[in-house]
N, C-alpha and C positions, 0 to 999 in steps of 0.2 A: 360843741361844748354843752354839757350839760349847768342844765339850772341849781344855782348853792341852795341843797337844803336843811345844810346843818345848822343846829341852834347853837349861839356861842353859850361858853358856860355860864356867862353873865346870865342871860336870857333864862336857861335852866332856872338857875337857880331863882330868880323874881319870879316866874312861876310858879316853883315848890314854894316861895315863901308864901305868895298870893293863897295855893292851895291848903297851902297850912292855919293862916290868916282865916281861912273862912271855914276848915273843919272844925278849928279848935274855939270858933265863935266868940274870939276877941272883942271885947265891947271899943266905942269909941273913947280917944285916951288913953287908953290899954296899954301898958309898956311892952315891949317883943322881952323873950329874953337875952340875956348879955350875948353880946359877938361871939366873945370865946364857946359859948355854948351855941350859938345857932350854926359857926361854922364846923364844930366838932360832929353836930346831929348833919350837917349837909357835905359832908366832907370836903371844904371848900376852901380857899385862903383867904383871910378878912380882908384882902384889896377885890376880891373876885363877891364878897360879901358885901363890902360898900358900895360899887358899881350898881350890884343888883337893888341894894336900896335904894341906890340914888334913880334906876329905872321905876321902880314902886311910888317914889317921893311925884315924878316927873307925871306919872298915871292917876295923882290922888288916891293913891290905894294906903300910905304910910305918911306920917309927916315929920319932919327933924326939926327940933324944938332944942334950945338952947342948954348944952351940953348931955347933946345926945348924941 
């Protein structure tokens, strides 16, 4: 048996945000923008969106703040 070395999409995806997060030079506090637009730019569905937040949230790369 070979070794799994596919990324789930979740993972993708917290990635690209991570790499986006840091080309586009976000200050701290910084709002992302709205779901409907981050999953529109990553082609993604906003449960596949939330997940990957919630891996960013889990890394301290992002943090969720009270209706957000």
């Amino acid at each position: 048996m070979k070794p799994l070395n596919k990324i789930s999409l979740t993972e993708q995806a917290a990635e690209a945000i991570k790499r986006w997060i840091l080309t586009n030079h976000f200050q701290v506090g910084e709002r992302l923008p709205a779901e409907r637009q981050l999953c529109e730019t990553l082609g993604i569905s906003r449960n596949v969106l939330r997940e990957a937040l919630g891996v960013l949230v889990g890394q301290n790369i992002v943090t969720k703040g009270p209706g957000t």
